[in-house]
C-alpha positions as MATLAB code, in Angstrom:
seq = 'XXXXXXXXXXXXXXXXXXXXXXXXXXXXXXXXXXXXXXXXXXXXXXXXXXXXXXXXXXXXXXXXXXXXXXXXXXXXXXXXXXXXXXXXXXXXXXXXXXXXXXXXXXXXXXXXXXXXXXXXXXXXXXXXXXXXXXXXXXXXXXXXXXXXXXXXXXXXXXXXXXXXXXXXXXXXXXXXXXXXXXXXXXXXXXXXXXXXXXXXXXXXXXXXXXXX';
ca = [
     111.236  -42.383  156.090;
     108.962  -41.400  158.841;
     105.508  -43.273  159.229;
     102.976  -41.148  159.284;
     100.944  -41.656  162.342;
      97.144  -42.123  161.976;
      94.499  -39.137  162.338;
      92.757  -39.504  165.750;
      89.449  -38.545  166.948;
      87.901  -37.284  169.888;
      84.774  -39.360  171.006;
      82.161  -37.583  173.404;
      79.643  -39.957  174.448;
      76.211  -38.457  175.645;
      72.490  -38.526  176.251;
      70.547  -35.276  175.744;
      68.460  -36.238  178.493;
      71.113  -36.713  180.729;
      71.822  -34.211  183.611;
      75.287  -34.287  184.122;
      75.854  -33.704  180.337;
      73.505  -30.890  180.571;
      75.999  -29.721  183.262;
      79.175  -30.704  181.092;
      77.795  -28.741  178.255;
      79.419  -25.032  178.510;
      82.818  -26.651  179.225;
      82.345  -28.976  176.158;
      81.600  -25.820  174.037;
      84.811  -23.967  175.293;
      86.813  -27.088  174.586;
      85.531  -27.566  171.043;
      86.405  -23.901  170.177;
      90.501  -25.214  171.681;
      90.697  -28.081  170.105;
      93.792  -28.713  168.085;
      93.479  -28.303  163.996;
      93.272  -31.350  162.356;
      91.712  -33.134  165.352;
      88.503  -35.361  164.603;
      85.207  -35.310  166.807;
      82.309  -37.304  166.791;
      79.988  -37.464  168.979;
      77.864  -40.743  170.022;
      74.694  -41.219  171.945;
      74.992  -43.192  174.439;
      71.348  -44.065  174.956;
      70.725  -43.659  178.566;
      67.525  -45.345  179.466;
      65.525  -47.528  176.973;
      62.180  -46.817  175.219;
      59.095  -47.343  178.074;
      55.718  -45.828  178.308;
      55.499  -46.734  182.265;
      55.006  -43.769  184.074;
      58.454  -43.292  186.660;
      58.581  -44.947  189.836;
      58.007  -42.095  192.755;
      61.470  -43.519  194.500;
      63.080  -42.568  190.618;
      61.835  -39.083  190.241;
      62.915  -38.153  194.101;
      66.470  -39.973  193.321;
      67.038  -38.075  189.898;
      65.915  -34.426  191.729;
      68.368  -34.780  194.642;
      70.519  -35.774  191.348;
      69.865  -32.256  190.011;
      70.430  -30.834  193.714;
      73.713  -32.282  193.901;
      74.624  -30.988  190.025;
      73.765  -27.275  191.257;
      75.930  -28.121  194.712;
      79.253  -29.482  192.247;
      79.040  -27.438  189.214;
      77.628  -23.669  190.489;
      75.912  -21.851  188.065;
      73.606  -25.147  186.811;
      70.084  -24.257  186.471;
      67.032  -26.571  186.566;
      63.817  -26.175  186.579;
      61.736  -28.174  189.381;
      58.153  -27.485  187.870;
      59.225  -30.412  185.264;
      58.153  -32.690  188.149;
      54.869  -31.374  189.048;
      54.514  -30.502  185.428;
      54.919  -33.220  183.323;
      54.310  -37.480  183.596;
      57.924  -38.204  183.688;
      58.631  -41.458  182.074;
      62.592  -43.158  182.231;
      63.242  -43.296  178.571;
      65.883  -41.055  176.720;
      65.347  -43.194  173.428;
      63.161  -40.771  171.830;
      64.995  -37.951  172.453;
      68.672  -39.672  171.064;
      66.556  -40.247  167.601;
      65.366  -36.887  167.428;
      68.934  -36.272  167.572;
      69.297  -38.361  164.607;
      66.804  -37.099  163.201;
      67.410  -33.816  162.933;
      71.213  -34.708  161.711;
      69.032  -36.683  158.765;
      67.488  -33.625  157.411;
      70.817  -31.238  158.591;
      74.078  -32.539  160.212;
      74.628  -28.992  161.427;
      71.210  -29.223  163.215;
      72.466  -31.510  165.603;
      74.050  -29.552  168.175;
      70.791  -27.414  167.969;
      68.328  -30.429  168.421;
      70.686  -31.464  171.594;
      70.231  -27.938  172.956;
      66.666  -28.109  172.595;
      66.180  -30.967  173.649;
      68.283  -29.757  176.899;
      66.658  -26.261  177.646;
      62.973  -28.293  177.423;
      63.832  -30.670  179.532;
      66.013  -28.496  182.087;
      64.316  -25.006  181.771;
      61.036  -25.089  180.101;
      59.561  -28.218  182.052;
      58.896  -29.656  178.972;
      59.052  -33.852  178.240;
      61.344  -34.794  175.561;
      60.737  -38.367  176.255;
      56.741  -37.382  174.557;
      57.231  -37.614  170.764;
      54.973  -34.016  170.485;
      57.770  -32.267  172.291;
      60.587  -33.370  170.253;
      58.297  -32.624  166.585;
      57.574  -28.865  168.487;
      61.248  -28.628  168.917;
      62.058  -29.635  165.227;
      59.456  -26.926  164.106;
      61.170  -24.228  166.463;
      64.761  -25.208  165.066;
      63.074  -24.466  161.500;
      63.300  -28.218  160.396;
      60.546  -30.233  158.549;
      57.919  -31.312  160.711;
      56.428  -33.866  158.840;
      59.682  -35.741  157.728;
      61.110  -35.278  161.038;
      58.211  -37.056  162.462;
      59.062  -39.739  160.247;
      62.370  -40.040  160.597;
      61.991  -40.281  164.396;
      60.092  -43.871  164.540;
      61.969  -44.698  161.323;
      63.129  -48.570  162.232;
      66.559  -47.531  160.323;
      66.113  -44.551  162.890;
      66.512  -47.026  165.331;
      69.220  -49.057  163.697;
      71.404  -46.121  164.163;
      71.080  -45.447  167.609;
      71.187  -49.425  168.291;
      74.683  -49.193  166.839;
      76.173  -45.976  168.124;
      75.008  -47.186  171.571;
      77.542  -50.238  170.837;
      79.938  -48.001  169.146;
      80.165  -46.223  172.607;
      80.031  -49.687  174.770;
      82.890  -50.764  172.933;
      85.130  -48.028  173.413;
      83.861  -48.160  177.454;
      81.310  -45.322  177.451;
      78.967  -46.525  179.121;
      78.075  -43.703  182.152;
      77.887  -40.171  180.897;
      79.321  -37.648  179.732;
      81.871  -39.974  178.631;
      85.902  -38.716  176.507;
      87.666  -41.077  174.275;
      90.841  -39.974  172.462;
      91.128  -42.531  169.640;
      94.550  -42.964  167.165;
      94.474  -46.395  165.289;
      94.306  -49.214  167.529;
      94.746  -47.158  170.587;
      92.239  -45.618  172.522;
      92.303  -43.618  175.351;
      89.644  -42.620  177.877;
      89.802  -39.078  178.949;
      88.901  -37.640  182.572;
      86.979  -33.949  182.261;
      86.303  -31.206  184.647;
      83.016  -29.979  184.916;
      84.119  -26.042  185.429;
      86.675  -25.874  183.013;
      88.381  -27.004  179.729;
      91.898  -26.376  180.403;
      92.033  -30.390  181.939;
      90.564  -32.009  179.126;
      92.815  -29.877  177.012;
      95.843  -30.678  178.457;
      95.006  -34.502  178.269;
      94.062  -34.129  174.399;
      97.431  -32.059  173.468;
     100.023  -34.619  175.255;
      98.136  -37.819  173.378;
      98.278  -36.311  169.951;
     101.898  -34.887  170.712;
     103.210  -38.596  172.501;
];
C-alpha cells in the first residue's frame, strides 16, 4: 500500500508596507493564477517594523527613498510616488497596517488581498500614511467594509494577538526579511528563492517539491 504523502502549503511571508513586496506583487499574482490544484497557500505577515509614534529619523527616510530608487533600477516598471515624503509625517511602524489586514479578513477573508492592495497603492501611489489609523479606516470604507467595526477590530488586543503569532509563525519557518517563500509538506519545509520579473522560477521550484 502506498502512503499517502501529506498536503503541503505554500507560505508567502509579507508586510503591506514593505517595498520590495510592493515590487514582488504582479509576479505573486501571476504565480497564484499557476499554481498547482490541490496546493495550499497562506499567507503570513511578517510584521516589518513595530508600533511607534516617533516621527522617522531624516537618515531613515533618505535610506528607504534610495530603497525605492534602487526597486525602480532592479524591477522596471515599479512606480512610487515621492510626494509621500514631503507629504506625509512618516513614522517606521508597519503594525497598523498588518492589523488592518486582519482586520479586514475579520469582517471578509476575501477582503484581504483587497485591504493589502490598498494599503499598497496609498502608501506607493497616493502619498497616503497607512501607518495613521484614519488612513487605514478610509481604506476599509473605500473597500465597502464596516467602518465602525473595522475600527474596532484594528486596536482589538486579540487583533494584536494574531499578528504577535503569525509574526512567530513566519520566524519559525525563517521568514524573517521580505517577501519571503516557504514550501511546507509535513515536517519538511523548504524555503523558496523568487524572481522579481517573473513567475516561471518560483514555479519551477514549487512543481519539482510537490513532484520529489
Amino acid at each position: 500500500m502506498t502512503q499517502e504523502r501529506p498536503p503541503a502549503t505554500l507560505y508567502y511571508v509579507h508586510d503591506p508596507m514593505c517595498s520590495w513586496c510592493w515590487a514582488f506583487r504582479p509576479v505573486w499574482q501571476q504565480a497564484l493564477q499557476q499554481l498547482p490544484v490541490g496546493l495550499g497557500v497562506r499567507q503570513l505577515l511578517g510584521g516589518l517594523a513595530p508600533d511607534s509614534d516617533e516621527p522617522m529619523p531624516a537618515s531613515m527616510q533618505r535610506y528607504l527613498q534610495q530603497t525605492w530608487r534602487s526597486i525602480q533600477q532592479r524591477v522596471p516598471g515599479t512606480r512610487f510616488n515621492f510626494d509621500f515624503w514631503t507629504r506625509c509625517q512618516p513614522r517606521r511602524s508597519t503594525y497598523p497596517a498588518c492589523r488592518a489586514v486582519i482586520a479586514a479578513r475579520l469582517q471578509d477573508p476575501a477582503s484581504e488581498t483587497g485591504m493589502v492592495e490598498a494599503i499598497q497603492q496609498a502608501y506607493y501611489l497616493r502619498a497616503l500614511n497607512p501607518s495613521e489609523e484614519s488612513t487605514l479606516i478610509a481604506l476599509a470604507g473605500e473597500l465597502g467594509l464596516d467602518q465602525a467595526r473595522f475600527a474596532g477590530d484594528l486596536v482589538d488586543a486579540e487583533t494584536q494577538q494574531t499578528l504577535l503569532q503569525e509574526i512567530a509563525q513566519a520566524r519559525a519557518l525563517g521568514g524573517d526579511s521580505f517577501p519571503s517563500l516557504f514550501l511546507v509538506r509535513g515536517p519538511e519545509s523548504h524555503r523558496l528563492q523568487h524572481d522579481y520579473r517573473a513567475p516561471e522560477h518560483l514555479l519551477r521550484q514549487v512543481a519539482a517539491l510537490i513532484d520529489a
